[in-house]
MDAnalysis code that builds the backbone (N, CA, C; Angstrom):
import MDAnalysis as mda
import numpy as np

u = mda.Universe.empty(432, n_residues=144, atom_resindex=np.repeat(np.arange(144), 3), trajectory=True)
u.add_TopologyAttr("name", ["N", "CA", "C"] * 144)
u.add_TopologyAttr("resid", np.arange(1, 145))
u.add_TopologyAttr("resname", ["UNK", "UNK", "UNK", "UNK", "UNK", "UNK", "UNK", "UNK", "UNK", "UNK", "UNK", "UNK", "UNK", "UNK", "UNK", "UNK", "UNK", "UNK", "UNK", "UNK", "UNK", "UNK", "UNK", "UNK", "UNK", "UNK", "UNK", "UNK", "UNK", "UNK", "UNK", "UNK", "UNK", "UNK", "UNK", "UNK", "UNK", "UNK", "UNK", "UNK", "UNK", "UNK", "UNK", "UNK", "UNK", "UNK", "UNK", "UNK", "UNK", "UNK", "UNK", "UNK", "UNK", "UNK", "UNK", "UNK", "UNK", "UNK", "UNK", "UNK", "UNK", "UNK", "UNK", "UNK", "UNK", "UNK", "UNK", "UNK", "UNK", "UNK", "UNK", "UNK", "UNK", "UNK", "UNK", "UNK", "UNK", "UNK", "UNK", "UNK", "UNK", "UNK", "UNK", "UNK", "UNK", "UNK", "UNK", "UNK", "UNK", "UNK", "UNK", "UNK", "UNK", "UNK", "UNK", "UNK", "UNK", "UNK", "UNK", "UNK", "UNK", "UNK", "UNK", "UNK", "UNK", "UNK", "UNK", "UNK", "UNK", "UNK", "UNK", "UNK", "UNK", "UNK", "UNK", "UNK", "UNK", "UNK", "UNK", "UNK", "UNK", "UNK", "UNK", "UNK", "UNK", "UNK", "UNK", "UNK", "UNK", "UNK", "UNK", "UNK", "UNK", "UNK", "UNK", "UNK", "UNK", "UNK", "UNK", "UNK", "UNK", "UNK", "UNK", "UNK"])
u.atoms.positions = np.array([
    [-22.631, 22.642, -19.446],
    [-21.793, 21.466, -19.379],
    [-22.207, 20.602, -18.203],
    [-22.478, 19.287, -18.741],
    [-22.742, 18.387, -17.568],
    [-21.357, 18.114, -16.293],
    [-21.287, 18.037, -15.269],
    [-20.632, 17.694, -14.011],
    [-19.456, 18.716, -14.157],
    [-20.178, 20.136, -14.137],
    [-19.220, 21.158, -14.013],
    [-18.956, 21.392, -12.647],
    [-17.890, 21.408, -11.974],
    [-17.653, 21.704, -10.659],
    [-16.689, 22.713, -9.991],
    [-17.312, 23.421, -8.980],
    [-17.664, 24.689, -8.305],
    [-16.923, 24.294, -6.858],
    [-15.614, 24.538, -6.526],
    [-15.759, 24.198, -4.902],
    [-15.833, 25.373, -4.041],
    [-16.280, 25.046, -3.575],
    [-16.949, 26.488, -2.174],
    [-15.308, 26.900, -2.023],
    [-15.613, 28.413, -1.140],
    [-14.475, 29.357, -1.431],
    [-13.570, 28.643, 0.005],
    [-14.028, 27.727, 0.959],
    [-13.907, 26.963, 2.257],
    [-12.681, 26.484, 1.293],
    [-13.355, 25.088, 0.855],
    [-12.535, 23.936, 0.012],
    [-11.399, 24.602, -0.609],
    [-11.504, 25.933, -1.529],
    [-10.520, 25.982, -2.734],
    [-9.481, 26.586, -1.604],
    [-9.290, 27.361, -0.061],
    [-8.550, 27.600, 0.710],
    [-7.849, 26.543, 1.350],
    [-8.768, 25.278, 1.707],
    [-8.237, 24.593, 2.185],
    [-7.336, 23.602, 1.204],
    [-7.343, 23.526, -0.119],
    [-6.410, 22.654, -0.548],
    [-5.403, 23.717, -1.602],
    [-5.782, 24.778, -1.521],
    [-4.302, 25.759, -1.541],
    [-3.482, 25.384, 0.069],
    [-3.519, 25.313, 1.029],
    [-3.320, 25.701, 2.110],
    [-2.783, 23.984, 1.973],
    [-3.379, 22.930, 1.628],
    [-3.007, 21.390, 1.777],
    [-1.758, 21.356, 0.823],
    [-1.806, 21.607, -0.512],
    [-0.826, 21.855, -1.242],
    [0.761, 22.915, -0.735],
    [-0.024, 23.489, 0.396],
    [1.475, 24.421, 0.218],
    [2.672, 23.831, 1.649],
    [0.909, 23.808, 2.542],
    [1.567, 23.037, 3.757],
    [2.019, 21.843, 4.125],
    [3.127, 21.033, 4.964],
    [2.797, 20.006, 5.656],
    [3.321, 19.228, 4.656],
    [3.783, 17.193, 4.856],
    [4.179, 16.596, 4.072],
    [2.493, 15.530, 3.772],
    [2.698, 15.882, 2.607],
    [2.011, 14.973, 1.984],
    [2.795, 13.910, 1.100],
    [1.475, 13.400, 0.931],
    [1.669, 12.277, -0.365],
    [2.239, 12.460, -1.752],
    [2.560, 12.131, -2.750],
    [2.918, 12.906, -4.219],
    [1.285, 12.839, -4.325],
    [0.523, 11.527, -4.477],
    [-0.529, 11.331, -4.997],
    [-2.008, 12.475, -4.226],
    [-1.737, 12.511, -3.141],
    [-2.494, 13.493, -2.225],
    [-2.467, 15.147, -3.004],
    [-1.273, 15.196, -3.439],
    [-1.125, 16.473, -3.747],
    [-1.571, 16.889, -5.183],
    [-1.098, 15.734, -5.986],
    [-1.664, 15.735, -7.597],
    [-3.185, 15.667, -7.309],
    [-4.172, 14.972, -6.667],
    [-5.478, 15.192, -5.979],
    [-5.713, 16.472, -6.283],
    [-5.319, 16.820, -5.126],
    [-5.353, 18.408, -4.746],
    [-5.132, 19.730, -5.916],
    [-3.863, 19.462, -6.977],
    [-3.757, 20.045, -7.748],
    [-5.230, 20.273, -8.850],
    [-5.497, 19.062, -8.641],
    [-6.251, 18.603, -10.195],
    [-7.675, 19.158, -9.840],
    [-8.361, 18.949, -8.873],
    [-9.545, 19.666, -8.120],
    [-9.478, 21.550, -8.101],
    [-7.766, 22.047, -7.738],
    [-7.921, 23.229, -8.202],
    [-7.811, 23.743, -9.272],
    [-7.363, 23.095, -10.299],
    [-7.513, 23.128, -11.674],
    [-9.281, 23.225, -12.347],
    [-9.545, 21.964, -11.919],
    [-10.938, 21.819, -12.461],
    [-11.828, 23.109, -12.059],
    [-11.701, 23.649, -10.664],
    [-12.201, 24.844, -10.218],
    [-12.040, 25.932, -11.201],
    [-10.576, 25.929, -11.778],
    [-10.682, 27.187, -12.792],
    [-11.672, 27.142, -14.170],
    [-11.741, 25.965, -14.096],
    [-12.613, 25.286, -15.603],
    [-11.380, 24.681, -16.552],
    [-10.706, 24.470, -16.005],
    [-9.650, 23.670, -17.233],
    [-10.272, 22.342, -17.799],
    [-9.749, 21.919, -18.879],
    [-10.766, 20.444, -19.249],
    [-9.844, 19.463, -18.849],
    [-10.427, 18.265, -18.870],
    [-9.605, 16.970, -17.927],
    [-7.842, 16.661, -19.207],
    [-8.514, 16.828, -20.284],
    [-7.364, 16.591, -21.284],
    [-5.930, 17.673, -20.920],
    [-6.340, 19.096, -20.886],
    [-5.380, 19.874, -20.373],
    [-4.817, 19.640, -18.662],
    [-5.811, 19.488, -18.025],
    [-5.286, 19.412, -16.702],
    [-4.260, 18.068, -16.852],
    [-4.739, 17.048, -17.589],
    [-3.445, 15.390, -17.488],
    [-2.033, 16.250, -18.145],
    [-2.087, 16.896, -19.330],
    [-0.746, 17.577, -19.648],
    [-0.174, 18.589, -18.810],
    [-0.754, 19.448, -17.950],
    [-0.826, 20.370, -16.960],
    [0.287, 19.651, -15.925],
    [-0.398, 18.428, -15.195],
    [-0.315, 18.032, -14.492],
    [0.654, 16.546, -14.418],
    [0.855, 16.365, -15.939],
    [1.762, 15.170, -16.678],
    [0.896, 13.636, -15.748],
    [-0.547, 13.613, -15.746],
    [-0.985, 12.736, -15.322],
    [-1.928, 11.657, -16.630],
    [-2.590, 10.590, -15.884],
    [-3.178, 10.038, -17.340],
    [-4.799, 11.039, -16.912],
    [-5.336, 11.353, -18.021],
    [-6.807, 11.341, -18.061],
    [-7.402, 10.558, -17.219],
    [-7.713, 9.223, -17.141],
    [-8.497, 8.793, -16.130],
    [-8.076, 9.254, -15.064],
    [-6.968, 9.539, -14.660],
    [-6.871, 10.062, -12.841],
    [-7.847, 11.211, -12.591],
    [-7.640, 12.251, -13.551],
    [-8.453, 13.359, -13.563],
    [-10.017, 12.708, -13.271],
    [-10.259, 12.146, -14.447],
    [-11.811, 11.865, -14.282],
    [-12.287, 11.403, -12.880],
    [-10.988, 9.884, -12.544],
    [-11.793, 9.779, -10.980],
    [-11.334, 10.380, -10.262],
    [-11.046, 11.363, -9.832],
    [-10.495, 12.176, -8.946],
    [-12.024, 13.074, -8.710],
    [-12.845, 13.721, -9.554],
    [-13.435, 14.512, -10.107],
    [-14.425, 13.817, -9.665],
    [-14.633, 12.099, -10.028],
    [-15.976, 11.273, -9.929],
    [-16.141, 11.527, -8.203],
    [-15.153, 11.328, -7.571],
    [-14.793, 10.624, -6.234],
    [-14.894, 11.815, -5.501],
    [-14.801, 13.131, -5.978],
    [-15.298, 14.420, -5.309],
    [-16.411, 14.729, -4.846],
    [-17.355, 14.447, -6.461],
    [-18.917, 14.988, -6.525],
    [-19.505, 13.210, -5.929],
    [-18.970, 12.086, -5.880],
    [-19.795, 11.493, -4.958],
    [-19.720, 11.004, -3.192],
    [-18.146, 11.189, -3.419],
    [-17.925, 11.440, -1.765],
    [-17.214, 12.431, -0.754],
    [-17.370, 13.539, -1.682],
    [-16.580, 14.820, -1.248],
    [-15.436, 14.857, -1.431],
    [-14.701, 15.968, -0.412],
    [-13.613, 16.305, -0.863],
    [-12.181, 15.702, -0.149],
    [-12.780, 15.154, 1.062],
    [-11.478, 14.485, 1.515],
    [-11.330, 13.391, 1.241],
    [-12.662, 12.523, 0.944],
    [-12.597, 11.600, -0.271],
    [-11.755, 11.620, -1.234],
    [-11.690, 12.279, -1.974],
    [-11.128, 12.911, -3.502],
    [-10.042, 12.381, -3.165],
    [-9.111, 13.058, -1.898],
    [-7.937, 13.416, -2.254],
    [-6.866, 12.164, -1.779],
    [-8.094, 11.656, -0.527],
    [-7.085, 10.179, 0.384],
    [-7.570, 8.996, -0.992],
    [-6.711, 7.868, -0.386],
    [-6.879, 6.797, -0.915],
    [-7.396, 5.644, -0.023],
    [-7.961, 5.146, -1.140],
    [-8.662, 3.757, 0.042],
    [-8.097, 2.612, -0.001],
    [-8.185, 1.917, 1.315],
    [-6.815, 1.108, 1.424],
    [-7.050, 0.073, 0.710],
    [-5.770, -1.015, 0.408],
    [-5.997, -1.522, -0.384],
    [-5.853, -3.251, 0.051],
    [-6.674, -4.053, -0.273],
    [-6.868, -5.366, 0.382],
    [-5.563, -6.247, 0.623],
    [-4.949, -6.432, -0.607],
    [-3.321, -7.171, -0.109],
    [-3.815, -8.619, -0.255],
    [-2.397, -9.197, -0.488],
    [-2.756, -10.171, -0.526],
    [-2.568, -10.914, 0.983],
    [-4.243, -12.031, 1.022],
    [-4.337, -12.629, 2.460],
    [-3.107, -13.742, 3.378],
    [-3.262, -13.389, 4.665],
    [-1.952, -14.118, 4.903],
    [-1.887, -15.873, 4.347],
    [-0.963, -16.263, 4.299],
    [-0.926, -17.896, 4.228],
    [-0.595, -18.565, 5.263],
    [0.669, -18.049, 6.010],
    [0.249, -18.978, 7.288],
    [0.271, -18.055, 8.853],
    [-0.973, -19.131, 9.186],
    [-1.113, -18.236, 10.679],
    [0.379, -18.520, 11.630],
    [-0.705, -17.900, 12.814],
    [0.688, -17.586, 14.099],
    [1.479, -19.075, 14.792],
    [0.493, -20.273, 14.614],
    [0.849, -21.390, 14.512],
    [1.893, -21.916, 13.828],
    [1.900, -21.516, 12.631],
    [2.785, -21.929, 11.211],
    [4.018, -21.128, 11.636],
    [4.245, -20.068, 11.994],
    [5.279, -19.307, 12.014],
    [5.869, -19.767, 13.235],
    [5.084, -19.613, 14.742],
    [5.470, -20.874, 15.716],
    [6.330, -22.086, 15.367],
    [5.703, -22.678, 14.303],
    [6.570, -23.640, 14.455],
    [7.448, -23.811, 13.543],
    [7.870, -22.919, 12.879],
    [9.271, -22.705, 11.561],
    [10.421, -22.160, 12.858],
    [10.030, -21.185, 13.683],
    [10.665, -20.403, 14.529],
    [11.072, -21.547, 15.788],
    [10.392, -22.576, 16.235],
    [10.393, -23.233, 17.173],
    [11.750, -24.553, 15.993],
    [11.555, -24.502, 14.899],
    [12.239, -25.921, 13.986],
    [13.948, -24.874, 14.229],
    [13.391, -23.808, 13.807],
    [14.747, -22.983, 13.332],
    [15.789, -22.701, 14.784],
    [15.383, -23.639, 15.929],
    [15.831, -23.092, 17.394],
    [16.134, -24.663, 17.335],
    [15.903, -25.541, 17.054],
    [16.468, -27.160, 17.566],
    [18.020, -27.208, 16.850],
    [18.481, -27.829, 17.519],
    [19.886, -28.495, 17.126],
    [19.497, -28.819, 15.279],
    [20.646, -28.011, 14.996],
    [20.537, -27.979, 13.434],
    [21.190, -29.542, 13.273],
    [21.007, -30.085, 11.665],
    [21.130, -31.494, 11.239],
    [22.687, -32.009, 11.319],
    [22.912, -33.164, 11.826],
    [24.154, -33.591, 11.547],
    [25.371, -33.363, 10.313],
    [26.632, -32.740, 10.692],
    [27.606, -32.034, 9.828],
    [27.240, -30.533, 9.533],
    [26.279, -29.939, 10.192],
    [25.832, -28.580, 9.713],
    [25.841, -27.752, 11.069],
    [26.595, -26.629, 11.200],
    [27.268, -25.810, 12.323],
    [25.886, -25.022, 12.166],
    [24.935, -24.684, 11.741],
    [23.354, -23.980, 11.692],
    [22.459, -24.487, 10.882],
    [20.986, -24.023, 11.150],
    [20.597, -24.333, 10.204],
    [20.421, -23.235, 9.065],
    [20.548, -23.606, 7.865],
    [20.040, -22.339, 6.432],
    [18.332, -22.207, 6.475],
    [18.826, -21.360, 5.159],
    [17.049, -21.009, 4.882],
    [16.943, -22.174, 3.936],
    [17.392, -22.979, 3.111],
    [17.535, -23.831, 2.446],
    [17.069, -25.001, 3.425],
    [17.935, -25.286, 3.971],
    [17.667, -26.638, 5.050],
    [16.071, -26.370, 5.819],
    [16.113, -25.453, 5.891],
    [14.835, -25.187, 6.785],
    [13.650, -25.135, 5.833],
    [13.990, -24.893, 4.915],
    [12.670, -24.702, 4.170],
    [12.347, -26.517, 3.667],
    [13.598, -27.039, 3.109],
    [13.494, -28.370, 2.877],
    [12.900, -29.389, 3.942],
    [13.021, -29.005, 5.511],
    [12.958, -29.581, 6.840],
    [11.516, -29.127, 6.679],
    [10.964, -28.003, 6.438],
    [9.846, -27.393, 6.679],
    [8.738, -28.678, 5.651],
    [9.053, -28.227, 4.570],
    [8.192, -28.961, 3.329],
    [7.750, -30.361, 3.651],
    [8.348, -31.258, 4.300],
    [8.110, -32.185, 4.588],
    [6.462, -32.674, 5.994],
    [6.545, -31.101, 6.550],
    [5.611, -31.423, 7.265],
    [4.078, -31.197, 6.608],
    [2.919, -31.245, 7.203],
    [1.733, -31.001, 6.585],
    [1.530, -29.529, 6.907],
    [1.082, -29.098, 5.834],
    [0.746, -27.476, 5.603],
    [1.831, -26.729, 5.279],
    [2.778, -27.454, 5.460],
    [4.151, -26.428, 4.976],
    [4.403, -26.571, 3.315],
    [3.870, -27.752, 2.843],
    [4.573, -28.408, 1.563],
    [4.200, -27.175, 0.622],
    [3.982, -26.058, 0.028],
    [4.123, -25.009, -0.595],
    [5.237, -24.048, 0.127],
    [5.976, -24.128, 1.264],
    [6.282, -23.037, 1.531],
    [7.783, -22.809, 1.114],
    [8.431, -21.295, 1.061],
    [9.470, -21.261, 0.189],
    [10.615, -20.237, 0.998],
    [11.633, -20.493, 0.570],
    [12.609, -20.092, 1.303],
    [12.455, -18.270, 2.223],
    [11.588, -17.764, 1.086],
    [11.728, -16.076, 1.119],
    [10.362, -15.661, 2.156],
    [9.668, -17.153, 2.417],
    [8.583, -16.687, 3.364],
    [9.227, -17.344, 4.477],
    [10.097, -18.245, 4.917],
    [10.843, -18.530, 6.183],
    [12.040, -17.237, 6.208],
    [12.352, -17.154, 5.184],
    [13.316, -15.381, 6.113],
    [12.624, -14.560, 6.557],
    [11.533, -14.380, 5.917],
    [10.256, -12.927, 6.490],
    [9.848, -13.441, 7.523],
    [9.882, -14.672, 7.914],
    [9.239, -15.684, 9.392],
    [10.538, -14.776, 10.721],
    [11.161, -15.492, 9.792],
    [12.487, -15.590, 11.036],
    [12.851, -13.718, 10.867],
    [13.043, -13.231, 9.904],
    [13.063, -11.628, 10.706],
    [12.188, -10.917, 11.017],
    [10.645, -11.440, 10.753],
    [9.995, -10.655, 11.713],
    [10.291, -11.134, 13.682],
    [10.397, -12.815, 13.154],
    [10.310, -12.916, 14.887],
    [12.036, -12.379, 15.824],
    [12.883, -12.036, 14.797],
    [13.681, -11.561, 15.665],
    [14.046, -10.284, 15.876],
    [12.702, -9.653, 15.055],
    [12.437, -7.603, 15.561],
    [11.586, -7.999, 16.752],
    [10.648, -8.880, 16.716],
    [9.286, -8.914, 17.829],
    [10.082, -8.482, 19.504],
    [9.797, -7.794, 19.984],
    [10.331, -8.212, 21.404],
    [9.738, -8.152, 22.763],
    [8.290, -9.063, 22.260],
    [7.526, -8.705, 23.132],
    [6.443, -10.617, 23.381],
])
């Protein structure tokens, strides 16, 4: 059988020993399961019912072993995210708008008003209410 795999008697201790010990991941551990599975010779179809996973996990789990080992296998690689939109400038100055004397007849300002106050300037005109609350509560955890 092509890409039959064998893990040294090291490996199959150490992820009995990863599996039993310590908090892991769910996904770290299904890893871990599925690698000692494959060790017994189970086929990828039984190990996904085994293991109530899809088939492809098995397969790359298995791919990601035999080409970048085993702690490979089991971590995950991080994942890109989406890029910020506005820099430390932009947030500066939502945080610096959200500190002036709020608008005439209005005892504060909202996330509404502020976002409307915001839109009007240049570079703000996309921005939306739920990224000036994430503005304003990150800067009032910051305390530094």
């Amino acid at each position: 059988m092509v890409g039959v795999i064998k893990l040294k008697e090291d490996e199959v201790k150490f992820l009995r020993d990863f599996v039993k010990k310590g908090r892991k991941s769910a996904r770290e551990l299904t890893r871990a399961r599925i690698l000692l599975l494959v060790n017994q010779q189970k086929g990828d179809t039984e190990i996904a019912e085994i293991l109530e996973v899809g088939r492809n996990t098995v397969w790359r789990t298995k791919k990601r072993y035999r080409e970048e080992g085993l702690q490979s296998a089991l971590t995950e690689k991080p994942r890109p995210g989406q890029p910020k939109k506005y820099t430390e400038r932009h947030e500066a100055e939502i945080i610096a708008q959200a500190c002036t004397k709020s608008p005439d007849g209005r005892k504060r300002w909202s996330l509404t008003l502020l976002t409307e106050e915001m839109r009007k300037r240049e570079g703000f005109e996309t921005i939306n209410r739920e990224s000036i609350r994430l503005i304003l509560k990150k800067a009032k955890q910051s305390r530094g």
